[in-house]
ROROZA-476474 format. One line per 10 residues: for each residue x, y, z of C-alpha. Coordinates in Angstrom, 3 decimals. Layout:
X/Y/Z | ...
REM end
This chain:
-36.004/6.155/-7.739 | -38.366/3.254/-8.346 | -35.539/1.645/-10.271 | -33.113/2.008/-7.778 | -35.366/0.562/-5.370 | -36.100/-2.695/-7.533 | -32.478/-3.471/-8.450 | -31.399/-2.615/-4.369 | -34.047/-5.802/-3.383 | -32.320/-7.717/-6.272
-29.027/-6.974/-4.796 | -30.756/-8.199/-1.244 | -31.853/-11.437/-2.610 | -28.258/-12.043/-3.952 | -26.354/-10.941/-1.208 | -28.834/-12.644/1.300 | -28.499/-16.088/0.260 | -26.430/-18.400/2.456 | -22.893/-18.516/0.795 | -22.670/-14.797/-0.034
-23.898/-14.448/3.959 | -21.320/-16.000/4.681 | -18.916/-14.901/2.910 | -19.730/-11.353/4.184 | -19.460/-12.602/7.830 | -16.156/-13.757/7.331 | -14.847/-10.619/5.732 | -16.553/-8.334/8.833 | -14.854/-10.866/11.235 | -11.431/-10.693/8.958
-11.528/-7.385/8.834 | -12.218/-6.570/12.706 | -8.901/-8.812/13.266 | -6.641/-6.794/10.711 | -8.069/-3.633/12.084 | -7.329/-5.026/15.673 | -3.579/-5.720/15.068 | -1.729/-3.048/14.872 | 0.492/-2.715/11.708 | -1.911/-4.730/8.867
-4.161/-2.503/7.029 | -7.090/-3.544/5.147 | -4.821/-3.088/1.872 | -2.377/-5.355/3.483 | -5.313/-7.877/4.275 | -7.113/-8.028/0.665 | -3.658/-7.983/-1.375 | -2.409/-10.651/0.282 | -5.874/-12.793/0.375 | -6.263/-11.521/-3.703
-5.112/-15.057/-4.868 | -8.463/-16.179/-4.164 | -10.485/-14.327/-6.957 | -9.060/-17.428/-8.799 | -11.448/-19.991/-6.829 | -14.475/-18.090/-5.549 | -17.213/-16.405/-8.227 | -16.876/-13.147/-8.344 | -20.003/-11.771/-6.521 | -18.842/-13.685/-3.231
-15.777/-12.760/-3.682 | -16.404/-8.631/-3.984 | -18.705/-9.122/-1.382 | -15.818/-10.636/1.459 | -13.022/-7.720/0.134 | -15.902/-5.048/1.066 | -16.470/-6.765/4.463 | -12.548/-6.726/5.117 | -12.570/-3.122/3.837 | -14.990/-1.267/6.140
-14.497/-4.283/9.115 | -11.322/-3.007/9.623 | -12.696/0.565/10.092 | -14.075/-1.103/13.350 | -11.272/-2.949/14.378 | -8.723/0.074/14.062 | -10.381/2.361/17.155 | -9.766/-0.840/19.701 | -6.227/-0.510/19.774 | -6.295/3.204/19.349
-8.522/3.336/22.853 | -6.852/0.438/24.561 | -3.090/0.615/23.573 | -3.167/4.258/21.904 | -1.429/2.501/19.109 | -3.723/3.073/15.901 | -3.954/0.172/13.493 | -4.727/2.454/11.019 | -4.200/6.016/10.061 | -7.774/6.734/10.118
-7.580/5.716/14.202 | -4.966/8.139/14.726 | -7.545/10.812/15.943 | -9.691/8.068/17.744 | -6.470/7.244/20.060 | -5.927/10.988/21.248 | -9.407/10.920/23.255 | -10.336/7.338/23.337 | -7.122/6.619/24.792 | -7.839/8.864/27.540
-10.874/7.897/28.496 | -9.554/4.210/28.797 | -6.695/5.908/31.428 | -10.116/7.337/33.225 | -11.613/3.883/32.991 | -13.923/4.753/30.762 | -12.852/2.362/28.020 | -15.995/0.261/27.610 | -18.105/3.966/26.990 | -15.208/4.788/24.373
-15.622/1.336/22.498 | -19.783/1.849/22.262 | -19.412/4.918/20.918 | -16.507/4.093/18.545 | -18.541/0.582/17.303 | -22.697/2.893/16.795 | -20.856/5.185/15.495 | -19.110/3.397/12.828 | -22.533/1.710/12.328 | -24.605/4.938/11.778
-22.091/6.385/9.841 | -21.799/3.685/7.789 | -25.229/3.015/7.154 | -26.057/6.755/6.163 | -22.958/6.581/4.047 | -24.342/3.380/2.348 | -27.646/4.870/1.696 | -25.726/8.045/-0.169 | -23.629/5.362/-2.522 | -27.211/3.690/-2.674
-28.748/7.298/-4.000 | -25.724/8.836/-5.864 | -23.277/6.173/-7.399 | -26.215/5.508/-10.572 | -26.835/9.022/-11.413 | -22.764/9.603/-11.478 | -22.851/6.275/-13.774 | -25.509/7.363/-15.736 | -24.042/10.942/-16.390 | -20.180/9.350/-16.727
-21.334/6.723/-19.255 | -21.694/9.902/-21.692 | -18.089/10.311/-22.203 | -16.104/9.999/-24.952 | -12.339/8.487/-25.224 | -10.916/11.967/-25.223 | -12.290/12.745/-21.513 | -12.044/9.134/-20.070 | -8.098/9.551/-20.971 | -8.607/13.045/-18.961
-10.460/11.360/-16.075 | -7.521/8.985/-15.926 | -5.121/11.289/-15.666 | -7.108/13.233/-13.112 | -6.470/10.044/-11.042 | -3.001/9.529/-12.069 | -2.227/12.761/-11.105 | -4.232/13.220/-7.485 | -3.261/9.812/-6.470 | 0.057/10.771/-6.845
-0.137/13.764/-5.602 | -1.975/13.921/-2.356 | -1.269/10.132/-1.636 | 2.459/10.340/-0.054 | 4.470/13.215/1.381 | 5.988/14.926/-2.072 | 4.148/14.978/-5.392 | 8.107/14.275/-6.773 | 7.792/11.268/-4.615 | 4.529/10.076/-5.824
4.868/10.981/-9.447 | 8.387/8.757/-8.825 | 6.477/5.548/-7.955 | 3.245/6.353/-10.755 | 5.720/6.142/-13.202 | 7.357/2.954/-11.831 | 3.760/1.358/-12.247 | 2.870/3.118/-15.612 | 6.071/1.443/-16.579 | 5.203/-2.146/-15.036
2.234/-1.990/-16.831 | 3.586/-1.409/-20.482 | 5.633/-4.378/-19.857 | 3.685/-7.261/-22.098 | 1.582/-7.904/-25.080 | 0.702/-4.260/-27.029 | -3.400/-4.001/-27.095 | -3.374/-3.175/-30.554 | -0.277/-4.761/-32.495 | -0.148/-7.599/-30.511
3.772/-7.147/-30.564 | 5.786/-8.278/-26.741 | 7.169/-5.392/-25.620 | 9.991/-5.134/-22.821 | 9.494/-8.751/-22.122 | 13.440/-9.169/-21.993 | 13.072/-11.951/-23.577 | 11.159/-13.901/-20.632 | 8.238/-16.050/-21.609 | 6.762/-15.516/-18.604
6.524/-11.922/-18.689 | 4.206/-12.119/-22.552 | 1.063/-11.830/-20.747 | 2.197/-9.015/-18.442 | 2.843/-8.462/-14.880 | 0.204/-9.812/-12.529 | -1.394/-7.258/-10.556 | -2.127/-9.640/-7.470 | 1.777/-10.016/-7.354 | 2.013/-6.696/-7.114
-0.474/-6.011/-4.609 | 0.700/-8.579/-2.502 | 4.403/-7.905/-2.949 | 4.214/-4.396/-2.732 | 1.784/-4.625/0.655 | 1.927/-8.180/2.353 | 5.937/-8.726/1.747 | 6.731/-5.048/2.275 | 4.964/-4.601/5.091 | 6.017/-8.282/7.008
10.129/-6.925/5.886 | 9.730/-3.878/7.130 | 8.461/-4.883/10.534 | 10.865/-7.556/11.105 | 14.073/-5.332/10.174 | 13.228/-2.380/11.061 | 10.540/-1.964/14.277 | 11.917/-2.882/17.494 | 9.822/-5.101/20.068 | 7.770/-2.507/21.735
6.175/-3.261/25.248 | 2.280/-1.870/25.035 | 0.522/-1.757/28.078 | -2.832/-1.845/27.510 | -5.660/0.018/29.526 | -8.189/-1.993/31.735 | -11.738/-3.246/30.480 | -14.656/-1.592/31.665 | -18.409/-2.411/30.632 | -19.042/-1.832/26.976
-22.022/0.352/27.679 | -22.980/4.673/27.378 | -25.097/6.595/29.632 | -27.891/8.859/28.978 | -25.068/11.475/28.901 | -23.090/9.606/26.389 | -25.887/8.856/24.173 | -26.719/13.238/24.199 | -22.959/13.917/23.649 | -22.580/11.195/20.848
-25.356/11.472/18.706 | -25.292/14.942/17.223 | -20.938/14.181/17.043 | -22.210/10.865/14.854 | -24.437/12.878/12.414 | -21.254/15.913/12.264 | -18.762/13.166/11.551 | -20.802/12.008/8.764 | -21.294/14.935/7.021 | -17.612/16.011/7.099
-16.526/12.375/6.012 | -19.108/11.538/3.091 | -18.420/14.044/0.488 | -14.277/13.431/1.410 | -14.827/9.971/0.014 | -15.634/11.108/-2.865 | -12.685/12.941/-3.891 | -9.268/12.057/-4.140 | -8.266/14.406/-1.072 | -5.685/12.035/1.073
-8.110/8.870/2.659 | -9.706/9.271/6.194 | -6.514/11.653/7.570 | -8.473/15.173/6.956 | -11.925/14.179/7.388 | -11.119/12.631/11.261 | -8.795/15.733/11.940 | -11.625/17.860/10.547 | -14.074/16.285/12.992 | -12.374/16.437/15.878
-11.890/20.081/15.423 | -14.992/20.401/14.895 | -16.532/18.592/18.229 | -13.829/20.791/19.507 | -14.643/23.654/18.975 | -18.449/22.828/19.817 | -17.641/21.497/22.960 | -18.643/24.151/25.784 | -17.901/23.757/29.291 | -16.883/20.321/31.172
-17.362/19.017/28.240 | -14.805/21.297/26.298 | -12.430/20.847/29.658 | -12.111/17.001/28.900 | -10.684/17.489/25.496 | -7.302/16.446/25.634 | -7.254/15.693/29.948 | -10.362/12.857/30.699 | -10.984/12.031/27.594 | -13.885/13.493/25.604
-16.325/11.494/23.753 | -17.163/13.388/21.073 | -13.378/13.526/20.348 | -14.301/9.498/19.424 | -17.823/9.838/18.305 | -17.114/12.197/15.560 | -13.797/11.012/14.074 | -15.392/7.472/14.077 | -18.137/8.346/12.162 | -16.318/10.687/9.718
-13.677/7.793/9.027 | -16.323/4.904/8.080 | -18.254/7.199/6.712 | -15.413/8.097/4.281 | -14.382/4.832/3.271 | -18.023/3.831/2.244 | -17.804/6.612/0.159 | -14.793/6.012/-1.745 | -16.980/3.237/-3.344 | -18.873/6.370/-5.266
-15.702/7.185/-7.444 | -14.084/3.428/-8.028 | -18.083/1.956/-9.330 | -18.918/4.997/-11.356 | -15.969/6.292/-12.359 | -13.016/3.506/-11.840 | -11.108/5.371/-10.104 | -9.341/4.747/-6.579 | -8.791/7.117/-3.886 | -7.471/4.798/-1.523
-4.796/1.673/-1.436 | -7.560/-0.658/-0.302 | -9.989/0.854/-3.673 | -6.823/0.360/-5.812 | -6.356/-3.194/-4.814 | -10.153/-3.785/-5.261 | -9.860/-2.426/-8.809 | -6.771/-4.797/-9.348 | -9.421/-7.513/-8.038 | -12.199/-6.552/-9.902
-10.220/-7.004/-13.099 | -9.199/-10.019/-12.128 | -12.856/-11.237/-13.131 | -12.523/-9.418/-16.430 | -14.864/-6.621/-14.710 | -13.684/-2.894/-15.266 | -15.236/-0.447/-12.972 | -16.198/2.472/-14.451 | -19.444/3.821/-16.019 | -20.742/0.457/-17.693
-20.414/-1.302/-14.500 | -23.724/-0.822/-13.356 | -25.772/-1.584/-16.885 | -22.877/-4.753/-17.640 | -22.231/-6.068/-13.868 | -25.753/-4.418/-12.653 | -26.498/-8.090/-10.644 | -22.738/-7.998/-8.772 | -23.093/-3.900/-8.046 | -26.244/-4.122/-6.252
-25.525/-7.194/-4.485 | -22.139/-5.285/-3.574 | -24.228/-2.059/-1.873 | -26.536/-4.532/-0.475 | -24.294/-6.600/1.180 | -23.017/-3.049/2.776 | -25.960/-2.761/5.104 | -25.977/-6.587/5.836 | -22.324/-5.851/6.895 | -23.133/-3.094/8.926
-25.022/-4.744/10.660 | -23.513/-7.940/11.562 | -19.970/-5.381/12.650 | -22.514/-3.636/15.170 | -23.184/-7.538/16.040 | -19.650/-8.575/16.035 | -18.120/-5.634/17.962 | -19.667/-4.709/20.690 | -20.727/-8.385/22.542 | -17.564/-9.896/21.433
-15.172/-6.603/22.095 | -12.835/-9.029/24.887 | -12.143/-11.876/22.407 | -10.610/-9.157/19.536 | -8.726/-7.691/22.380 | -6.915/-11.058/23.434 | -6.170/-11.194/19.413 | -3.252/-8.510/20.486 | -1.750/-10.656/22.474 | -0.298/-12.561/19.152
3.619/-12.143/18.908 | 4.928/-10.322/16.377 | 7.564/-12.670/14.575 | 4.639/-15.569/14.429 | 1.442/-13.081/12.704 | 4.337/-11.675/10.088 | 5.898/-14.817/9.587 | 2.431/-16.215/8.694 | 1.562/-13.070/6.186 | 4.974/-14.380/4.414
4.146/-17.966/3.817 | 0.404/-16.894/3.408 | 1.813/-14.839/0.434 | 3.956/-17.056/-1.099 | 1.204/-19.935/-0.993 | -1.593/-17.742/-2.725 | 1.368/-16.249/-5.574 | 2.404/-19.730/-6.309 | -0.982/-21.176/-6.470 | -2.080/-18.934/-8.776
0.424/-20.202/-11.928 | 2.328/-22.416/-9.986 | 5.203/-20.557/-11.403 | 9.288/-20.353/-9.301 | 9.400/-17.377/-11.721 | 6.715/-15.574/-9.925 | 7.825/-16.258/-6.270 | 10.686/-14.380/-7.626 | 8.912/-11.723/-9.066 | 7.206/-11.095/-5.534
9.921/-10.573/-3.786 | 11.386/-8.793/-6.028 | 8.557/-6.341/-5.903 | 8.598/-6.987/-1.958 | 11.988/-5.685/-1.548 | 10.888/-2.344/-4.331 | 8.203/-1.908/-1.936 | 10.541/-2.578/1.307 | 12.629/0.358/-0.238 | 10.034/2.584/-0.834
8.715/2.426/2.314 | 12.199/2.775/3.669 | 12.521/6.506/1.543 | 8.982/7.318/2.178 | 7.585/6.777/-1.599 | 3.506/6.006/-1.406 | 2.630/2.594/-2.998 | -0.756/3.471/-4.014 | 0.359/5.411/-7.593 | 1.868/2.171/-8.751
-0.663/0.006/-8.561 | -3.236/3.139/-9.972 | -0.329/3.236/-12.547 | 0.017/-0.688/-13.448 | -3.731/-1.475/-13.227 | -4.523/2.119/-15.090 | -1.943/2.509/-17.325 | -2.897/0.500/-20.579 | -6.317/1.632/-20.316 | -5.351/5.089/-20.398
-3.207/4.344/-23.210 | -6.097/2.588/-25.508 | -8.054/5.658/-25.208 | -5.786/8.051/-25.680 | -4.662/6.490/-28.949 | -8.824/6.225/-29.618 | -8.947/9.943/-29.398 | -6.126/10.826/-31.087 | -7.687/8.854/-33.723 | -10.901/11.034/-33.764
-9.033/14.260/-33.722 | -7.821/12.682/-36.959 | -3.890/12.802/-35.392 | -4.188/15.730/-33.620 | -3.758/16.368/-29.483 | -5.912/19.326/-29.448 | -8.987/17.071/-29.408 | -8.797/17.354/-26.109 | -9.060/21.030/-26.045 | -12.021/21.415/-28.475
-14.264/19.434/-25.778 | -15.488/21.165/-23.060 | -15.246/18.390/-20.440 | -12.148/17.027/-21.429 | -10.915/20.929/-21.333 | -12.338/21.123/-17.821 | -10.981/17.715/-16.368 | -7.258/19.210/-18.155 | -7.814/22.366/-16.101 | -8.444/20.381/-13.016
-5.281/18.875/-13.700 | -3.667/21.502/-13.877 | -5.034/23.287/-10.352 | -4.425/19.958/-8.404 | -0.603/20.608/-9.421 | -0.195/24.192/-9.384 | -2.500/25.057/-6.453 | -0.351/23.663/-3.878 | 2.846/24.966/-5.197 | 1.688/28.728/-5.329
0.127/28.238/-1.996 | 3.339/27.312/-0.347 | 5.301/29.933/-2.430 | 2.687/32.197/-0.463 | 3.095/31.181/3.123 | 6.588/31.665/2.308 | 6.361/35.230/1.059 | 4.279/35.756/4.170 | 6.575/34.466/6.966
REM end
């Protein structure tokens, strides 16, 4: 614990010095903004800005993704209560009270809550990476190639399979990155392999063109061909402020929403959807009453308290599995793989002995960005709101040439404005059929690594698979596997029987 204390004041010192302060505050303030307009997701945000890991050290760098990440957490539940138009998914619960309290001019009350209770959430959720993520590092850093490949697979295959509608679907588009990711010099006999005979394409695929193509472009084509200029009116102002009333309804909904959220994080179990929903059946269900009788007519605000809470502190989470473990749960923790490794960093179980300095000053610079969110949100709640007032063909024009700009300057290559769009129009179609982008960037950026070790374990089974078999935890991790893909299956074969 003492150690853990130690190397959390190191991470202080680092994150607390001027540039990395202010590289945090422009992440939080970033991230409010893309949470704040409708349609641009934090993935969207740090894909498209991932051109910059080629400029800024990689500390400062980490350090402005995670204030993007968890600033648009914020950001998301002001145009859920104003507009009831979510910016994210995880503000899809937030808008079915929060939005009704604005209609009851209680807007201001709805946007307190929304902002201390991301705070608190996040902040307790910080505090359980703080406590957790070294012991899961120290335990993980015990494996062997034959249960790493396992633990990779594990990700390949829940990815896939909770991330999307279909596991057909998801498996579909992990296989489209596991394939993008062959594509390139072999790790071990250094022989090009489906290259087509490009020069450019020795090295490999970029993973920042991917990112960006298959978030920033996708996401700008999509809205410009396909969504139709909607009118939003948006729900009056009122003082950002809680009564005594709202501070006894909110509280004990903060702690619940907390609880619920931080262990989802941990697990690849869908993002922030089930957690919020999960929360606000909770409150609920609680609720006994007037209180109960506003769900779903006034506006209750526990129905925002608790899915707040739950949703930030779910994302913190996340951070547990993609430091200890490397592996995402999210888009946003895929894309901030694809970034670490743009440093030559690998999350996973040596992070924290080899990249100890940047993983502390990471967690550290957590609470600083709590902290300056609670700062940012609640005083300056009017100027975000006049950021909706943007129009549309302008903020997705700019993600386009913002894109473009960041791919070229990376190689200053034609070849890989190209390849982006390429990839923009893949991802414009997947969208289009309803195929989750997540599994192909798990696939590209995990895909070669699984590959090295399971060729390293085949080698210590001496040329035989059932290595992985003789091993207990490699067994265990293939039996997980296996229930993550049959479970499902025999419980819908059930409900079917039933009905």
């Amino acid at each position: 614990m003492l150690d853990i204390w130690s190397q959390l004041l190191q991470g202080f010192a680092t994150a607390g010095t001027p540039v990395n302060l202010l590289w945090a505050f422009v992440g939080c303030a970033l991230g409010t903004a893309v949470g704040v307009l409708p349609g641009i997701g934090p993935a969207t945000a740090v894909a498209m800005l991932l051109p910059i890991t080629a400029q800024v050290e990689a500390t400062a760098s980490m350090i402005f993704f995670a204030g993007i990440y968890y600033g648009a957490m914020y950001g998301g539940s002001t145009t859920s209560i104003l507009l009831n138009t979510p910016g994210e998914t995880a503000s899809m619960v937030t808008a079915m009270e929060g939005n009704k309290m604005a209609k009851s001019g209680r807007a201001g009350a709805a946007l307190a809550t929304a902002a201390i209770g991301s705070f608190v959430a996040g902040t307790f959720a910080t505090i359980f990476v703080t406590l957790f993520a070294p012991i899961v590092a120290e335990y993980a850093v015990r494996l062997g190639p034959p249960e790493y490949f396992c633990l990779m697979l594990l990700a390949f295959i829940t990815v896939s399979a909770v991330l999307g509608q279909s596991t057909v679907r998801g498996l579909t588009a992990l296989f489209v990155g596991l394939a993008a990711g062959l594509i390139g010099m072999d790790q071990i006999t250094g022989q090009a392999r489906y290259t087509g005979n490009v020069p450019e394409l020795i090295d490999g695929v970029e993973i920042v063109l991917v990112a960006v193509g298959l978030f920033a472009v996708a996401e700008a084509l999509h809205a410009v061909l396909f969504e139709g200029r909607l009118v939003e009116s948006q729900n009056k102002m009122s003082r950002v402020s809680m009564t005594v009333s709202d501070w006894r309804r909110s509280i004990p909904a903060w702690l619940r929403g907390t609880a619920i959220g931080a262990p989802f994080g941990c697990i690849p179990a869908g993002g922030t959807e089930i957690p919020t929903f999960l929360s606000y059946a909770t409150e609920k269900k609680l609720a006994k009453g007037a209180n109960k009788a506003e769900f779903g007519n006034k506006g209750a605000i526990e129905g925002v308290a608790g899915p707040e809470a739950a949703n930030n502190a779910t994302v913190t989470t996340a951070l547990i599995p993609l430091l200890t473990l490397g592996i995402p749960v999210s888009n946003t923790t895929a894309i901030l793989m694809g970034a670490f490794q743009n440093y030559g960093i690998q999350p996973g179980p040596q992070l924290f002995t080899s990249s100890s300095a940047l993983v502390w000053a990471l967690i550290a610079s957590l609470y600083i960005g709590n902290v300056m969110l609670l700062v940012l949100n609640l005083p300056m709640i009017g100027l975000w709101v006049k950021l909706l007032r943007v129009p549309k063909p302008q903020l997705y024009a700019g993600i386009l040439i913002f894109a473009t700009v960041g791919a070229y300057g990376m190689r200053q290559s034609a070849f890989d404005l190209f390849l982006l769009y390429g990839i923009g129009i893949l991802g414009l179609v997947m969208r289009c059929f309803n195929f989750p982008t997540a599994p192909v960037v798990v696939g590209m950026i995990l895909g070669p690594l699984a590959e090295a070790q399971l060729r390293n374990a085949i080698s210590i089974g001496e040329g035989s698979a059932l290595v992985f078999l003789q091993r207990p935890m490699s067994l265990t991790l293939l039996l997980v596997v296996a229930s993550v893909l049959l479970v499902p299956y025999f419980l819908k074969r059930r409900q079917v029987t039933q009905v």
